[in-house]
Structures are given as structure tokens and as C-alpha cells.
N, C-alpha and C positions, 0 to 999 in steps of 0.2 A: 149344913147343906153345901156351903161354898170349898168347903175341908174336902166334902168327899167328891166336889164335882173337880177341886186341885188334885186330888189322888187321882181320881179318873181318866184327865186328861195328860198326867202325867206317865201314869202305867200305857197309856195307847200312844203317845210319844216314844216312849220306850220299847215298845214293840215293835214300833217304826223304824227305829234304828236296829235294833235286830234284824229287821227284814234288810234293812240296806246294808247289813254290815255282814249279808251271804251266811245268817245263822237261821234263817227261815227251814220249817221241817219241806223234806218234801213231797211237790203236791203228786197227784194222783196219774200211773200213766195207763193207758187203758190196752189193751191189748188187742192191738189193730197192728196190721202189716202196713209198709211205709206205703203201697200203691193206694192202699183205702186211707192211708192220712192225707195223700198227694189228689186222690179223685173228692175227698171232701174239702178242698180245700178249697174248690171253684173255680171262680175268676178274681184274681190278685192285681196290686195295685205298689209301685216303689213310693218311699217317702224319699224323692231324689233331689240332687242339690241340698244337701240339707247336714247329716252330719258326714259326708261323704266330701266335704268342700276340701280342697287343697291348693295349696302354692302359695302365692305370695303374701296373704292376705295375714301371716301369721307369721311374725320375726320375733317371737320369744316371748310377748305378751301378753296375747289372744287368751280370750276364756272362750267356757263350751259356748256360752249364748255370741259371741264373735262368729265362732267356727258353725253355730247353725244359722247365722244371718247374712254369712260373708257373700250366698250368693243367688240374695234375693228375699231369702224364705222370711215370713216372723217367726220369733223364738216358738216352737212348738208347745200346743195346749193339748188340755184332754178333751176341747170343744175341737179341734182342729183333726185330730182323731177320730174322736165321734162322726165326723160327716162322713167319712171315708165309710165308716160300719154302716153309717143309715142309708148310702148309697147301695146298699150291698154288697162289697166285697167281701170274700172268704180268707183272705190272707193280705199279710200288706209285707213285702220285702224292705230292712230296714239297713241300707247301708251305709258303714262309717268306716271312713278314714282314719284310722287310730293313730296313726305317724304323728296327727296333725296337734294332740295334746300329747304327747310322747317323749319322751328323753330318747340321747342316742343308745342308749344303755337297751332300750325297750322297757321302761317301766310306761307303765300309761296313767297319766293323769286322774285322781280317784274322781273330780270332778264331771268327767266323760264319762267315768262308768257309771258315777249316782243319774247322771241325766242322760243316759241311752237305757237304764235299767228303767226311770220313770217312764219313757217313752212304750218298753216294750211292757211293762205294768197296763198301761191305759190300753195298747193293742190286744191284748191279753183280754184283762177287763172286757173289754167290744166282744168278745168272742169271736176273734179275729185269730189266724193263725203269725205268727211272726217268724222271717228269717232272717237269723243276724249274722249279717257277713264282715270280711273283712277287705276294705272295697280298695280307695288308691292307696298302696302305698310302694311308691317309689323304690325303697332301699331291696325288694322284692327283685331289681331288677338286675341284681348280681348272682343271682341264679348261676349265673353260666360265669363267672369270673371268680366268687369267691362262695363256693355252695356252706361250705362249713359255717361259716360267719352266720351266714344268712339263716340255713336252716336253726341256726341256735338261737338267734331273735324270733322267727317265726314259733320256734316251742314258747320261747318264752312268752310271747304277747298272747297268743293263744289258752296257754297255762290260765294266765290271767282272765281270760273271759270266759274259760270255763270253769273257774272255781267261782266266778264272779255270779253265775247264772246255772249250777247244776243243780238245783235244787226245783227249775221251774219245770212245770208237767210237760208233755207231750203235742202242746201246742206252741211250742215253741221248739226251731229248729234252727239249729248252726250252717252254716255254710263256709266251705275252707278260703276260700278266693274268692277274685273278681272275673276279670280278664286279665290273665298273665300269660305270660309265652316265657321263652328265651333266647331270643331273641338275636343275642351273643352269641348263640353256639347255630340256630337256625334260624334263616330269615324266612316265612311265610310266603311272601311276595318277593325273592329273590330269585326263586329258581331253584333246580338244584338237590340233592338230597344228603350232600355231606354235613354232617352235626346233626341229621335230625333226630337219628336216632336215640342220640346222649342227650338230645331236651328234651324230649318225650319221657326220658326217663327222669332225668330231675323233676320236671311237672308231676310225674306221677309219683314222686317219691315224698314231693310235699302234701300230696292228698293221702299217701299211707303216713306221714305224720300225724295230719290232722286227725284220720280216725285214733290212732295208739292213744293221741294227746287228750281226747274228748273220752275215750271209752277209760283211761288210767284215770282220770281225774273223779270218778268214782259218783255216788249218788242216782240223780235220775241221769247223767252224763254214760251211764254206762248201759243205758238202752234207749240214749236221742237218738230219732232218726237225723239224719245226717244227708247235706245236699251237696257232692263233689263236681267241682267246678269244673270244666272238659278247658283242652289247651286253646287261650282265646276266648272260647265258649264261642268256638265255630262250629255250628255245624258237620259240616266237610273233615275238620280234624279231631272231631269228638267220632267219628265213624269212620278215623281211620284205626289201622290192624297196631297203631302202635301207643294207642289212647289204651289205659288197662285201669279197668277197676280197681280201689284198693282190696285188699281183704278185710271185712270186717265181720270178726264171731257171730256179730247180732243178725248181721245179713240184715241190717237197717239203712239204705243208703236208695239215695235217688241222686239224678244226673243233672245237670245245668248248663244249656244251652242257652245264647241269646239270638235272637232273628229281628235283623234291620235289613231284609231283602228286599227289594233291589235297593241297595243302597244308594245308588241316583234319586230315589225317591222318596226315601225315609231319614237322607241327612242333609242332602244338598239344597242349599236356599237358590243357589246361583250357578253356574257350567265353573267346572274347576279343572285343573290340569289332569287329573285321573276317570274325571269321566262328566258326561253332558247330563246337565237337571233333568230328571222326568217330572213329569205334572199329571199322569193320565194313569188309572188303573183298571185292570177287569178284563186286558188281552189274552185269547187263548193260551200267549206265552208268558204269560203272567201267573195264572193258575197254574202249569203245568210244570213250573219252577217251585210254587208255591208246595205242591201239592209230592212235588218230587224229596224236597226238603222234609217234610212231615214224614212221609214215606220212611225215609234213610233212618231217621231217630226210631221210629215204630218198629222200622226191622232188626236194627242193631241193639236196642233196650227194652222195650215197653215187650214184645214179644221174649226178650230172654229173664224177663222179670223184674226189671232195672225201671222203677218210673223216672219220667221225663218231667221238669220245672223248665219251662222259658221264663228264665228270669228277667230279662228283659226284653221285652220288642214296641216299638210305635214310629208312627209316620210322622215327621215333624215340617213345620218350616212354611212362610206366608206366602209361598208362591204357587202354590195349588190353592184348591179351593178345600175347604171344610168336610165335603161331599165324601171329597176322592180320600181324606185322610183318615175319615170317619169307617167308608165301605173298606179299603185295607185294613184298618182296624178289628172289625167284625170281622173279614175274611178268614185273618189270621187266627184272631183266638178261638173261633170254630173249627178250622181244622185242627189244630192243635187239641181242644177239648174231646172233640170226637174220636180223638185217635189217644184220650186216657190220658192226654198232658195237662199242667195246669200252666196257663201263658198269665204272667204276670207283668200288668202294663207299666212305662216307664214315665212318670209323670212328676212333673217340675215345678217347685212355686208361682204363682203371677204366670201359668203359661196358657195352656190350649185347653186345659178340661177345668182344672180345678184354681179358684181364688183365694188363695188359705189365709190372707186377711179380710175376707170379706165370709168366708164360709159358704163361698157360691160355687156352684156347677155351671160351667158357660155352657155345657150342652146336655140340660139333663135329660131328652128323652133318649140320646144318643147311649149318656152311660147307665139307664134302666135296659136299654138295649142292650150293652156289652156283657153285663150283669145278666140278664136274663138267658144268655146261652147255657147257663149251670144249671138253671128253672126248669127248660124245657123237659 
């Protein structure tokens, strides 16, 4: 009996490595259009500060569990996952900094991909939807100085996570970027309209990478839906006339915007040289900004068939009260939902909602509330 319980456990070890070693068959993709993956998907939640940490923290010797702890989090569980699902959320956005276990060469660390593959396993598992982006990396920001160099790490790294994960089914989705511009060639907040043109096009030449690169790499990769990251993932310049979808055969792609509006009020703890703290929400000219924003994305995508993902938006910072951050909160991700988006909140270790070493909700009737706008 111990013979066949040592063969047993060693053939299910070995199947495990199979799985981790990207030989797994693959699973099942149903045939839903991206808008019915994007309207089941709910109300979304980030796993942020987490394998997305960068900068200094990491001078050559950092491991993955370093780089998930560097900025604040504990090492991630499948208990610490779990709470996320039994809150109800429908999808959990998962992003990573890959620069940050990475040679300059752009090979990525196999160590980060065995533990962001566990992580998106246990999301998976929940019956959670998963998006795995590609969140800071830095060397992205030669866009506009040396495109060649740059575009040929981004295949490269990309190459790699999606050989690394084309085999998993249809609940899980790619995302090409983060917030990128270029900055180099067009300043945002400069003024002006020379360069913009030529960054608009680089931005958008790295999202028709990203589809070629996901749909080449063959398996279930060649009918993921796919989430294209707008310039910034502003608003205002996802709806401008020089933002272009990529082409893609499958016609599988949804759009990513983030909303931190008014941002006096969703970043600022203190009055800072670019504008004074708000504390107060719920004025007519509050909704009607609000409401103007949801608008703009409805008429420029959700209406021409393109669904909408807010990948990130929340009100942060202790100098408001709970109330005000809480009722922005629910404003948002209702309009947003009502209008066929999925808003995906932006939530930090040890912060305002969740205590991922204690496994506690600091305001659970608040997130049965957030949660419950996909109910209704």
C-alpha cells in the first residue's frame, strides 16, 4: 500500500510540473463575445502594490516573495484570494512589473512566472475572472527615443507570457500595458499639438503588437479576448480621433480606461502645487463631470461595439471622511456598470478596504454594497 501510495503521489507531482512547465492541454473556451465576457464579469477588484512593486527595493538580489512584500503586502495565499471571491467579486486584475525579476536582455525570471501563474491558478480556481497585465516598466519609456530597441523587448517579454499561459481557458485575459504615453515626443499637460501625432502612433503600434504577439503564439492565445490599454488610459485621450484600435481577426478586444476624477479628491491627502484637496462629494458639478466621462467612453466604444474595463479607479487618502470615499466609490462603479462597463477597484495591502494579513474587510457592508451593483 505505501508502493502504490509513493507512485501516486509521485505521478500527481509530476503532473504538476507538467502544468508549470506550460505542457498543460488546453482548457475549455466557450463561445461568448468579449462584451458578454466583460458584462459577466461584474464588479472587479486589483491585487495592487503587490507584484507590481518597483524601484529601489531590488539591486540584483530580490526574489519573487521580496518583490511581493517590498510594499507592504504578505507573501500571497490561496486564503488571501479566497476572501476576495467570498466577497463577491467577479474578476480580480493582476498586475506585474516584470522589469523587476528581469535581465536587461528581457528574459524574465522563471521564478515570477511559477508564482504569478500560482496566483492566477488560485484566481481561476475562485471562479474569478483574471487580467494579467504588464504594469511599471520603466525601460517602456524610450518609446519616443529608441522605438526599435524597445518594441523588440516588448515582443520579447510578451512572447514569454504568452507561451507561458496560452493554454488557460477564456477566464483569463491579457492586457498589453499599463499607463504609458510618450511622453518624449508629446507632453499631455504641455500644451500644444506638435509630436502628438507620432505618439499616438507609436502607443498604438504597441497594442497592434500586442494582439499579432498573443494571437501568433497559437493555442487558446489565438481566441483570448484581449484588453487594449488607451494612451495613459485617460479618458479624454482614449476619445480622442487619434487613439485607433488595433486590428484584430478574432474581433476579441475590449478597451481600458482608468478614472481618478476629480483628482483633488481621489489622490490628494494635502493642497499641492497643481491643485487644492477636495474633501466633499455629491455637487451638481460633480455628477455632471462624472456622468459626462461615462458618456464620452459609451459613445466612442460600448455603442461601436468595443466593451469598456475601468481598470482602475478609487477615492483614497485620511482627510476626508469614509462616507465621502465610500459614496464616490458606488457612484462610480454604477455609472460605469449601467452603461455595460466593468469598473475594477483599485485596492492596496494594510489599506482602506481590505487586511490581507488578517483576512478582514474594514468595511464589509460597504463592499456587499459595491458588489451588489452586479446583483441588482
Amino acid at each position: 500500500m505505501k508502493k502504490i501510495i509513493s507512485v501516486l503521489l509521485s505521478a500527481a507531482v509530476a503532473a504538476g510540473m507538467l502544468v508549470s512547465c506550460g505542457e498543460m492541454e488546453d482548457e475549455p473556451m466557450r463561445d461568448m463575445t468579449t462584451a458578454e465576457i466583460v458584462k459577466e464579469m461584474g464588479i472587479g477588484i486589483n491585487l495592487g502594490n503587490t507584484f507590481d512593486c518597483h524601484g529601489d527595493w531590488y539591486s540584483g538580489g530580490g526574489t519573487v516573495e521580496d518583490l511581493q512584500t517590498a510594499w507592504g503586502s504578505p507573501v500571497i495565499t490561496q486564503e488571501i484570494i479566497q476572501s476576495y471571491v467570498d466577497a463577491g467579486f467577479g474578476v480580480m486584475r493582476l498586475p506585474v512589473s516584470w522589469q523587476s525579476l528581469m535581465d536587461p536582455e528581457g528574459n524574465i525570471d522563471k521564478s515570477l512566472l511559477d508564482n504569478v501563474e500560482k496566483v492566477v491558478r488560485w484566481i481561476l480556481d475562485g471562479d474569478m475572472y483574471c487580467i494579467l497585465n504588464m504594469h511599471h516598466e520603466s525601460w517602456m519609456d524610450t518609446l519616443g527615443t529608441d522605438y526599435e530597441a524597445t518594441m523588440a523587448k516588448y515582443e520579447k517579454v510578451w512572447t514569454q507570457i504568452a507561451e507561458r499561459f496560452k493554454h488557460y481557458g477564456d477566464k483569463l485575459m491579457f492586457e498589453s500595458m499599463n499607463e504609458v504615453g510618450v511622453d518624449s515626443l508629446w507632453n499631455r499637460f504641455g500644451g500644444g499639438t506638435e509630436g502628438k501625432e507620432e505618439a499616438f502612433n507609436r502607443h498604438n503600434s504597441v497594442n497592434q503588437k500586442f494582439v499579432d504577439i498573443v494571437r501568433a503564439s497559437g493555442a487558446n492565445n489565438a481566441k483570448r479576448h484581449l484588453l487594449i490599454a488607451t494612451y495613459w488610459t485617460d479618458i479624454d485621450l482614449a476619445c480622442d480621433p487619434l487613439t485607433k484600435m488595433p486590428n484584430d481577426p478574432e474581433g476579441r478586444i475590449a478597451v481600458s480606461v482608468h478614472y481618478y476624477t476629480p483628482s483633488t479628491l481621489c489622490l490628494l491627502d494635502s493642497d499641492a502645487d497643481w491643485g487644492k484637496a477636495k474633501t466633499d462629494w455629491g455637487s451638481e458639478e460633480d455628477y455632471a463631470t462624472l456622468h459626462e466621462k461615462m458618456d464620452m467612453m459609451t459613445e466612442n466604444y460600448v455603442k461601436k461595439g468595443i466593451p469598456v474595463i475601468i481598470g482602475e479607479y478609487g477615492c483614497f487618502g485620511y482627510n476626508k471622511p469614509a462616507e465621502i470615499k465610500q459614496k464616490w466609490t458606488l457612484d462610480v462603479a454604477t455609472e460605469a456598470y449601467e452603461r455595460d462597463m466593468c469598473p475594477i477597484l483599485w485596492d492596496t495591502p494594510g489599506g482602506e478596504q481590505f487586511m490581507r494579513d488578517e483576512l478582514r474587510w474594514l468595511h464589509k457592508d460597504f463592499i456587499a454594497e459595491l458588489v451588489g451593483i452586479a446583483k441588482k
